[in-house]
N, C-alpha and C positions, 0 to 999 in steps of 0.2 A: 389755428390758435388752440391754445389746451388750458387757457387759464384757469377754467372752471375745475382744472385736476389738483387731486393733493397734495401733486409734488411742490406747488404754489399756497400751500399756505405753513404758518409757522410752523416752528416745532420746538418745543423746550428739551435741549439736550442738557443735562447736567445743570451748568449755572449759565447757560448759554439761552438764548434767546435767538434763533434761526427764522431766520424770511423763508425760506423755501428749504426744499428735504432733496437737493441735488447735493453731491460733494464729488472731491477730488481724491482719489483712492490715493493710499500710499505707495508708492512703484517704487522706490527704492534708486531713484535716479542716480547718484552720485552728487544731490545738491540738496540744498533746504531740510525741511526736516522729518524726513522718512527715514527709517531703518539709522536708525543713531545710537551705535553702541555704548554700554556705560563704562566701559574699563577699555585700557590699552589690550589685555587681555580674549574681553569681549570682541575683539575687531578680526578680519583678515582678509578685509579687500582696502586695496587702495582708492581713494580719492572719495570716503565718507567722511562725513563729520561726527566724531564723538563730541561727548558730554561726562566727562571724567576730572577733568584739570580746573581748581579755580576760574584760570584766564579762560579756559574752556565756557564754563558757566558764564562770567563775565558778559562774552562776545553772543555769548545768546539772548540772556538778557537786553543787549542792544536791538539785537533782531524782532524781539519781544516787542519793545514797546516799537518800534515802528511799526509792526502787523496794529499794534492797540490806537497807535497815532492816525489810520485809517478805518477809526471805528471796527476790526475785524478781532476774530479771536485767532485762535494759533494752538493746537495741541501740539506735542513729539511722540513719536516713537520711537519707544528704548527695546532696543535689539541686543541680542546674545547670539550669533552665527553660529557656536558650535563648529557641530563635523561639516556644516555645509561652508567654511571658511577655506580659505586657500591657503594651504601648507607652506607654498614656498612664503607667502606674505607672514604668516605668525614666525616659521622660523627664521626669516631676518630680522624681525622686530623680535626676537628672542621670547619666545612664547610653544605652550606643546599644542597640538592639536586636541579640543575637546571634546566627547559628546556624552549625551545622558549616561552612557553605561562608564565610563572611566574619569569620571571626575570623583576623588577621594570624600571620602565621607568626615574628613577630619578637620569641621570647618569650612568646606571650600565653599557647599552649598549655600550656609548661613550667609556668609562671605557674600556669594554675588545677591543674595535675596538682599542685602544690604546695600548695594552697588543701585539696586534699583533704585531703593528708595530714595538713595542720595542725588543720583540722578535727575529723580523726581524735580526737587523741589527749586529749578533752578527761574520759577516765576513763570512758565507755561501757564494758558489756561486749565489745559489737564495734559494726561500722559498717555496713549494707545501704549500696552505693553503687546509687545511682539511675539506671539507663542502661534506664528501661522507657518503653514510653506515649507516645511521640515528646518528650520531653524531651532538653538538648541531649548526652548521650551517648550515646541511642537514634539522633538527628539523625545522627551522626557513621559511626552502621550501616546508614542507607538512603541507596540508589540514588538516591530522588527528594528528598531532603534535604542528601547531600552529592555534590556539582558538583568538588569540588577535585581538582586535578589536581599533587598535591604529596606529599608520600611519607604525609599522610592520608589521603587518596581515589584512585577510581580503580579499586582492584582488591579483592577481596574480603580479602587481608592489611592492607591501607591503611587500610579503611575500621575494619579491626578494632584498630587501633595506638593510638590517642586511650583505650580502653578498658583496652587491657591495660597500660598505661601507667599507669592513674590507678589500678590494683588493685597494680602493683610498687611504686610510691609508699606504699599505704599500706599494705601487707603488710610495705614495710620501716620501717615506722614503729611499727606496733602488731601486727606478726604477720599470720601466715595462720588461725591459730586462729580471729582476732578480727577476720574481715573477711569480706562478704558481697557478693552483688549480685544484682537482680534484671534480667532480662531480659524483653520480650512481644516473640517474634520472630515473631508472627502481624500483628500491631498494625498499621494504616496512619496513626494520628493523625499530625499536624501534614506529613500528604505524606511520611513514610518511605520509600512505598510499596518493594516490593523484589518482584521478579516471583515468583522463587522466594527464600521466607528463609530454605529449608533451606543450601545452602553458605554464605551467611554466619555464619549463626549453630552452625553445624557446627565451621566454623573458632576461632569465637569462644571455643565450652565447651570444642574439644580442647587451647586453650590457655592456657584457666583451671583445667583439671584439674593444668595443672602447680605449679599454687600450692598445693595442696590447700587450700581455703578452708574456710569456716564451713557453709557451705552456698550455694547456687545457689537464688536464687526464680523460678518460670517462673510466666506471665498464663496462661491458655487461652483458645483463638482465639474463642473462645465471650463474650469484654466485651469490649466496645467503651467505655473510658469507665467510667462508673458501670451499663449497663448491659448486657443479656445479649441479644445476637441470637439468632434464629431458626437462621439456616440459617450450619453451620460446616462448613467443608472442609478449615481446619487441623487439625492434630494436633500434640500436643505429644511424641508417643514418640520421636522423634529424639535431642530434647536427651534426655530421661531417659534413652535406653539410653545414651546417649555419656558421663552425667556420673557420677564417682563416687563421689561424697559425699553426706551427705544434702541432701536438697531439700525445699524451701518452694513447694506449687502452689496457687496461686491462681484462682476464677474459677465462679462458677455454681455450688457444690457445694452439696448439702445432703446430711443425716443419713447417710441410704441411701448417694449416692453414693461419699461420703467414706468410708464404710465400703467400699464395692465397690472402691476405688480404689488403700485399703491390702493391703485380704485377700485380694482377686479378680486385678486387675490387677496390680497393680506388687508382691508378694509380696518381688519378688527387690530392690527399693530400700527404701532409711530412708528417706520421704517421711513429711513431716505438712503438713497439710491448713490451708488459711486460710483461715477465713470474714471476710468483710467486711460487707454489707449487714444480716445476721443475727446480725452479734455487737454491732451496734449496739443491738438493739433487743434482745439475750439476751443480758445481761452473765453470763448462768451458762447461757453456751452450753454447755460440757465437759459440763456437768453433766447439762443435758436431751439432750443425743447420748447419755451414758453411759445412761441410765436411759431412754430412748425418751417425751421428752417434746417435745408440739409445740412449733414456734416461733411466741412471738409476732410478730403482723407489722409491719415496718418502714415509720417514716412517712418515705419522700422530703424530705418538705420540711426535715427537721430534720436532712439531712446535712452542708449545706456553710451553717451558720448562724453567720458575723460575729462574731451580736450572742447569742450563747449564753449563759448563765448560769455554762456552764462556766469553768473558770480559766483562761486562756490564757497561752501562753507569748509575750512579742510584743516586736519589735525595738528 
């Protein structure tokens, strides 16, 4: 039994009122509401759900209050793929390939910061913006992703402006209460790379503390992807000690550590904990942490599956 741990007591996130500091990470399944693009544009995988179209919004809304009608909240996350999108999927759906360094400065940027906001306000309790994973707001924070030499890139404030831009859009749209974002400023996917990501992303949290937001979600350098490397030499204590609000940490946890994490290490933050990999296959994950019951083990092959039985949400 671990009741006596802190993952079992409240937490006030934003306007939210939480029992316990366990969550369900966003994995980007092909269902519900992870990684949800705001534009036709914004998209180039098959079988997500956008949040673009009236009827679009509409059918969320319905989703909404069902999550509300079981006493639960419900955030979204609004995704931008960028250069980590599939070419053949954008060019059949008649679209160019994106990333930080060739999107036109005439408009286009204004434009999607706009996309978010609209997105936003479709009656979510709040919104995780998606700037993790080298997706195209991540794109916009690395050295080897953005080239631009315009008042977007360039220097460690520049490269942070695409970001803090698309969090004043919708913080002045739906609040700070009810707005989130995730960050992996470890992450090299899609060529990010960044020699060192500590001053970037230093720059990044001291200037999303000024929002007071919902919360901040950090990756640990420890996934790569869907899975967990051997050998890490990131650290994620930078961003926690600099952020001050609570926090969403993501990445390789189990029972024990997640317990170690809240009790041991970070005492001094409201941090709760997201399983991913384990909550798939322990839909009463809470329950066996609380009570010291093992996990069943997750099958691989049924995480990024199309053709699921499950209900999907789809464009």
């Amino acid at each position: 039994m671990s009741t006596g741990s802190r993952l079992f007591q409240p937490l006030t996130v934003g306007n939210m009122k939480l029992q316990h500091r366990i969550a369900l990470a966003p994995l980007t399944r092909f269902r519900a509401d992870k990684a949800t693009p705001i534009s036709t544009a914004a998209g180039g995988y098959d079988y997500v759900p956008f949040i673009c179209t009236e009827s679009q919004i509409a059918g969320w809304r319905e989703v909404v209050d069902a999550v509300h009608a079981k006493g639960s909240y419900i955030y979204i996350q609004l995704w931008f793929l960028g250069r980590s999108a599939r070419l053949d999927v954008l060019e059949r759906d008649g679209f160019q390939l994106r990333s930080a360094s060739n999107i036109p400065i005439d408009g286009r940027i204004h434009e999607m910061v706009r996309d978010y906001a609209t997105a936003a306000k479709a009656g979510f309790d709040g919104v995780e913006i998606h700037a993790a994973n080298g997706h195209l707001v991540d794109q916009f924070l690395g050295e080897g992703s953005n080239d631009r030499t315009d008042e977007y890139g360039g220097s460690v404030e520049n490269r942070s402006r695409f970001a803090i831009e698309i969090i004043q859009a919708v913080t002045d749209a739906i609040g700070p209460s009810r707005t989130a974002i995730r960050l992996s400023p470890w992450s090299t996917r899609q060529s990010k790379r960044l020699n060192d990501p500590i001053p970037q992303f230093s720059e990044v949290i001291q200037k999303l503390n000024q929002f007071k937001l919902a919360y901040l979600s950090l990756v640990e350098a420890r996934i790569v992807g869907d899975t967990t490397v051997d050998s890490v030499t990131g650290s994620l204590d930078f961003a926690v000690d600099l952020w001050d609000g609570p926090l969403l940490i993501a990445g390789g946890y189990t029972a024990e550590s997640a317990r170690r994490l809240v009790d041991v290490d970070r005492p001094d933050k409201d941090v709760a904990v997201a399983f991913g990999r384990h909550f798939i296959a322990n839909p009463d994950l809470p329950f066996r942490v609380q009570h010291g019951i093992s996990f069943s083990p997750y099958n691989r092959s049924t995480f990024y599956n199309a053709r699921s039985p499950v209900v999907k949400l789809r464009n």
